[in-house]
N, C-alpha and C positions, 0 to 999 in steps of 0.2 A: 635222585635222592631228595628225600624233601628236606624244607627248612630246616624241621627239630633233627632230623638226624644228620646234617650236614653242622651245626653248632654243637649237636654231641658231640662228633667226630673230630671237630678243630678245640673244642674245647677240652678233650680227652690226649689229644697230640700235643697241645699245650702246656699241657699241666700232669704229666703222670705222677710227677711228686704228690699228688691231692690226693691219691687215693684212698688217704685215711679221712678226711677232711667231709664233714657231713653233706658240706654240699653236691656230693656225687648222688644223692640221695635222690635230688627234684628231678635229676636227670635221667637216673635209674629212672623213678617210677612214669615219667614222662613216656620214656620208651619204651617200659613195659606198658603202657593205656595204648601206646600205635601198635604194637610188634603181638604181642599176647605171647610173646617168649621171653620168657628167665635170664634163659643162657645170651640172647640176642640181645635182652638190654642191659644185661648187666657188660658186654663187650662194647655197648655204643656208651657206659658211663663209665667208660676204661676202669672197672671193678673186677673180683675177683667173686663169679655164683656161689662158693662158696660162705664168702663174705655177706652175700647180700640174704641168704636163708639162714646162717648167723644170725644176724638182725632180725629178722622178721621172730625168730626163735624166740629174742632175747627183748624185743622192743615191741608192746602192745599198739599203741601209736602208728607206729613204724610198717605191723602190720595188716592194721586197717588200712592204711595208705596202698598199702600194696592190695587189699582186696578190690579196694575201689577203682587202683588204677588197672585192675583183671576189668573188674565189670565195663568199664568204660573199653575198654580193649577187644572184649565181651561185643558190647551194642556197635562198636565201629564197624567190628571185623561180620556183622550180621548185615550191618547197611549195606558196605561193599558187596559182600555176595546176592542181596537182593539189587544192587544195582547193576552186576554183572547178569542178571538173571535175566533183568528187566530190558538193558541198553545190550547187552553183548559189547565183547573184547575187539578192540582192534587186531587185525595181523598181518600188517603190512599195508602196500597199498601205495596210492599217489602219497600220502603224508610223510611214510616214513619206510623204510625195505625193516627196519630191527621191529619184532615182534615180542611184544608185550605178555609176559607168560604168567600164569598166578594161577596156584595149584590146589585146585578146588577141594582135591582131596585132602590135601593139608588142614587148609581153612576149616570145612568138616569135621574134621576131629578135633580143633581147637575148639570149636565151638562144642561139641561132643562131652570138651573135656571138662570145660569148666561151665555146662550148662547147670549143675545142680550149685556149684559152689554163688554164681552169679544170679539165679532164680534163690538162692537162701538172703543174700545181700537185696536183691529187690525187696523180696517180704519181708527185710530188717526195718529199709528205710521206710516204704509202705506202711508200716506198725507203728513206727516214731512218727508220721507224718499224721495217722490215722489218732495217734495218742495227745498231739500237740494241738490237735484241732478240740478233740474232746475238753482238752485243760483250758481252752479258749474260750468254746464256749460255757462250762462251767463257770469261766470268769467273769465273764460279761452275765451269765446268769446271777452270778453273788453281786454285783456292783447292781442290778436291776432292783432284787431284794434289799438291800442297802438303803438306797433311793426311793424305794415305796416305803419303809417303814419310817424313814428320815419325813416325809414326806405326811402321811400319817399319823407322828408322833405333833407335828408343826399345825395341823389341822385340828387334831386333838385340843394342842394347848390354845389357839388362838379362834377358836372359834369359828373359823371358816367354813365356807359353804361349802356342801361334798355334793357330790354327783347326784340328780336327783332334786337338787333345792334344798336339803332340809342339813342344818345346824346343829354345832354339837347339842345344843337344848333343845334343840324337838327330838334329837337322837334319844337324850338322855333323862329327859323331864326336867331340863331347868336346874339341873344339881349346881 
């Protein structure tokens, strides 16, 4: 059992009285980003799945967290099977006789299932990522022009030499 799911589990044995209590929430979506099951993390955040698609219903917030912690759940659950693919499974052996089983078919379909929801979520962030850069540099473009005209306007008044060698009065004839 790993880490996060062994502090769900004594944290949920601990405390069933919380189950109203929001902080079941980090922990739902925590086990929903390892599990990419509903039903599986809402039982390691001692919740009730009904409760927890309530929420998501009812709470905007509440379920972008949950979409994120799908996509994340999403890329895990892709790495593992490429790394199953890559290494191969133990099954036995001098290490250990209990056999390590992980049901490829499953994984497949999860990944099946939530490949458009999870590919819509990338080309969200993609788009914001893509937008914020634009606004950047648009920014740094206005703060460029700012500075040339500030710049310009200073060489104007004072008479400074521009580019060139020549002075507002050779610019201007002396006005």
């Amino acid at each position: 059992m790993s880490k996060a799911k062994a502090a769900l589990a004594e944290a949920a044995r601990l405390a069933p009285e919380r189950r109203d209590d929001p902080e079941w929430r980090e922990g739902f979506l925590a086990a929903l980003a390892e599990t990419s099951n509903v039903r599986a993390a809402a039982r390691m955040a001692n919740v009730d799945p009904g409760k927890v698609y309530k929420l998501r219903r009812s709470d905007s917030g509440f379920a972008a967290d949950w979409q994120a912690a799908l996509a994340e759940g999403y890329d895990n659950l892709e790495m593992e099977l490429l790394r199953r693919l890559r290494e191969g499974d133990l099954e036995g052996g001098s290490k250990t006789k209990a056999r390590r089983k992980f049901d490829n078919a499953v994984a497949l379909r999860l990944l099946a299932a939530h490949r458009e929801t999870v590919g819509r979520i990338k080309a969200i962030r993609a788009n914001e990522d893509e937008e914020a850069i634009l606004a950047s540099i648009d920014a740094k473009l206005e703060t460029m022009r700012r500075r040339d005209r500030a710049a310009k306007l200073l060489q104007a008044q004072d008479g400074v030499t521009r580019p060139g060698g020549k002075t507002n009065e050779d610019l201007h004839g002396g006005d």
